[in-house]
C-alpha positions, 0 to 999 in steps of 0.5 A: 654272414657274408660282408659287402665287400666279399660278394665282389670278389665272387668269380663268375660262377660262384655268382650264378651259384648264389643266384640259383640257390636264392631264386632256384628253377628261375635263375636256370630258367633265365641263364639257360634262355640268355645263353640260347639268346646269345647262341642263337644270335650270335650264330646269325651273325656268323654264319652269314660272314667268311670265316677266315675273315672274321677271326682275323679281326678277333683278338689273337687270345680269342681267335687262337682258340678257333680252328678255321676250318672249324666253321661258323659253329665253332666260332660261335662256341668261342665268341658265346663263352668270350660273353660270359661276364655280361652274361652273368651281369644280365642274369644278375639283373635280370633273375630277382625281377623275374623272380618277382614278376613269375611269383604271382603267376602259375607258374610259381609252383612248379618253379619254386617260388611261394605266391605272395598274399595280398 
């Protein structure tokens, strides 16, 4: 059993581990979703900026991991993995809720979860 003071010391991954082994497909499912979110809107900022520009008002341990000519995917790639721990703070939040919200539902079966009686 672990102690209270054991869960804060888990890195990033070993938090979304425990996460997929407590709520299974739903935790993927809301990782997988958070992270397209993520791409998808971060890529829209970036793809309408220069470049250049942009990596210039990075941080240098951020925008010496980037190659300019790479283009805006590139740059997107970077500044997604750079969110990573807001990113597992949300799907922290956010799995148990869903989990919770998806169980009464039909999806609960092919997502793993038991529907809960009245």
């Amino acid at each position: 059993m672990q102690e209270e003071g054991e869960d804060k010391e888990k890195g990033g991954g070993d938090k979304l581990k425990a996460l997929v082994s407590k709520y299974g497909k739903v935790a993927l499912l809301s990782h997988f979703s958070i992270q397209g979110f993520a791409y998808v809107a971060i890529y829209s900022v970036v793809s309408g900026m220069d470049v250049d520009a942009l990596l210039q008002q990075l941080p240098e341990a951020i925008s010496s991991r980037v190659d300019p000519s790479a283009g805006a995917f590139a740059v997107t790639f970077v500044l997604v993995k750079a969110t990573t721990p807001i990113r597992l703070l949300i799907d922290a939040f956010i799995t148990p809720k869903l989990a919770d919200v998806l169980q009464n539902t039909p999806l609960a079966g092919p997502l793993g979860l038991s529907k809960q009686t009245p």
